[in-house]
N, C-alpha and C positions, 0 to 999 in steps of 0.2 A: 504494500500500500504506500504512495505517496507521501513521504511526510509535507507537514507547512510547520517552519521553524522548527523540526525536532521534534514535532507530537501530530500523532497520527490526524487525517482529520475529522473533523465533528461536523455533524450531520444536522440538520433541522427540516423535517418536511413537514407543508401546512397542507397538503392533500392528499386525501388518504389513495388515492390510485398511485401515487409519489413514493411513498411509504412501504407500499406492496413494493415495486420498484426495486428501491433501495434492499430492500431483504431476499428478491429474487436475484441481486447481483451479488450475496451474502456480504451485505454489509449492514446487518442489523446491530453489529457491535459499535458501528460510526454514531448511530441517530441519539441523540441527545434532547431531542425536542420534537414534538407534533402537533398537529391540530385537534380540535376538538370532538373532530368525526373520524381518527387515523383508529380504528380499533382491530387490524389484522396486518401479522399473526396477533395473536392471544397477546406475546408479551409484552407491544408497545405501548399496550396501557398503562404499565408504570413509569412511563415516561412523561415528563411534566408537559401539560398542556398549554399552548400560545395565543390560542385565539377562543374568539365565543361570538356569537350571534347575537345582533342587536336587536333581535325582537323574541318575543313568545314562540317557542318552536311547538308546542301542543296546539290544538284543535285542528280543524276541517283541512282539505289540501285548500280549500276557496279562502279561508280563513288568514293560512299560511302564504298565499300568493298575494291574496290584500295589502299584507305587514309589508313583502316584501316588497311588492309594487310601489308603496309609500315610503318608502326609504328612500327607495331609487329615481322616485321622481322629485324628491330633495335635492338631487344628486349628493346625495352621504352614501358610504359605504357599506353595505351591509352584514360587514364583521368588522370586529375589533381584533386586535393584535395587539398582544402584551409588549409591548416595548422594552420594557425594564428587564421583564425576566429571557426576554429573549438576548440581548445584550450581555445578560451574566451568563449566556450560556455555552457566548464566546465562538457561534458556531463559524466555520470555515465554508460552509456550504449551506445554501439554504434554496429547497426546491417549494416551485410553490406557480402556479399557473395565471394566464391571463386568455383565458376562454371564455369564461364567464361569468361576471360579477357577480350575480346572486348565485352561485355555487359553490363558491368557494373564494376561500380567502384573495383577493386579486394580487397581481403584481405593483398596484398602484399603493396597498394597504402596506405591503412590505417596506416598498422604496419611504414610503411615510415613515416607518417604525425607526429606519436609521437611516434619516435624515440628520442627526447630529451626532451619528455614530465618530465617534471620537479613534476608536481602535483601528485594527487592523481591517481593512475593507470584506467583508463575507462575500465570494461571488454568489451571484443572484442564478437559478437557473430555473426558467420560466415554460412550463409546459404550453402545449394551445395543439392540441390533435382534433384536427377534423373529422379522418377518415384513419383506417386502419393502417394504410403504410405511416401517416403522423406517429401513432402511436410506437412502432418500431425506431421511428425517429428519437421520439421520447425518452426510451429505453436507451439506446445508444447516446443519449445528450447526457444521461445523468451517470452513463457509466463511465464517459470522458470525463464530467466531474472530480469523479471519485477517484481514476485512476484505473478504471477496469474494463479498457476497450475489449478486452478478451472474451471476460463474462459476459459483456453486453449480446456481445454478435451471437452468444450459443444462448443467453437468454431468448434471443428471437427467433436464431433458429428451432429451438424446441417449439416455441408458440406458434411459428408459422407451419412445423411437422404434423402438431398436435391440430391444426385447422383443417389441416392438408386429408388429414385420415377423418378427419367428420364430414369432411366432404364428399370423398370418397365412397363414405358408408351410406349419408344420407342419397348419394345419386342414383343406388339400385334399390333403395325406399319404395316397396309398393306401393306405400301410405304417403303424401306427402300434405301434412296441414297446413289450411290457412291461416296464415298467423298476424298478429297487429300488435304491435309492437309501441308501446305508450309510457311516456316518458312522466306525465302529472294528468291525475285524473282532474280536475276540477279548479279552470280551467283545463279541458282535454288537451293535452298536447301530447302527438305522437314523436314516438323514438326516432331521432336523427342522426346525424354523423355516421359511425362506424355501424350503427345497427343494423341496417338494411344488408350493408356487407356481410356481419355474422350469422343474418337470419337465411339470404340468400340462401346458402348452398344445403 
């Protein structure tokens, strides 16, 4: 592993598809930090959490998209990022996306958080996948991060092997269903980006 200054480096992701990531390229021993929706595997829940949602996450999805709706037409953010505790935690790397504001913590939240970061600069590494080769992308950005162009390429290629044989299986499917694929009931909104692709084959 890379060192920075003599000490291994330290990890912080604020999104949990980040998180998985970082532990598929076995670097779960890096991550020092998460967000507050990072809860796989099992153990990075004992890991201090950075961020939290500016509204009530209980009741209806109609409910829930109102709160959010109304933040965002403030134009405020709609999470918080602990600044303080992220800063003590001195991370070397911090992953974290700008795909979509109300999903997850943004890249704009982050760059806010150390704004007056006084230390040593944390590189920033910013997901945004649209479509299924993005996400491969992805994989490979934060393995250059870390140090692990190696892991990265055989993380994907196992992911793209394991696609390859569902395909495969499902194309001599007697049976094949109709499927719909829905991202938020209420507002309905159907599944986009990469979905279509995984449901295809």
């Amino acid at each position: 592993m890379p060192m920075v200054n003599d000490e291994p480096k330290r990890v912080v992701s604020l999104i949990a598809s980040a998180t998985e990531i970082v532990c598929a390229l076995g670097a779960r021993d890096r991550l020092v930090g998460r967000s507050h929706e990072c809860d796989f595997p099992e153990d990075v829940k004992v890991l201090p959490v950075l961020t939290s949602p500016k509204f009530p996450v209980n009741g209806s999805s109609y409910e829930i998209d109102q709160r959010v709706k109304a933040i965002l037409q403030e134009g405020l953010s709609v999470y918080r990022v602990d600044a303080e505790k992220l800063k003590a935690l001195r991370p070397h790397v911090i992953v974290t996306q700008d795909h979509c504001e109300a999903c997850a913590v943004s890249l704009k939240d982050v760059e806010l958080a150390l704004c007056d970061w006084s230390g040593s600069a944390a590189k920033i590494v910013s997901l945004r996948p649209d479509r299924l080769a993005d996400i491969w992308q992805d994989i490979r950005q934060v393995a250059r991060a870390l140090g692990r162009e190696s892991k990265g390429e055989s993380v994907v290629a196992a992911l793209r092997a394991r696609m390859q044989a569902i395909a495969e299986v499902s194309a001599t499917a007697r049976y094949r269903p109709r499927v719909a694929s829905i991202e938020w009931i209420d507002p309905l909104m159907a599944g986009g980006n990469w979905m279509p692709e995984l449901v295809s084959p």
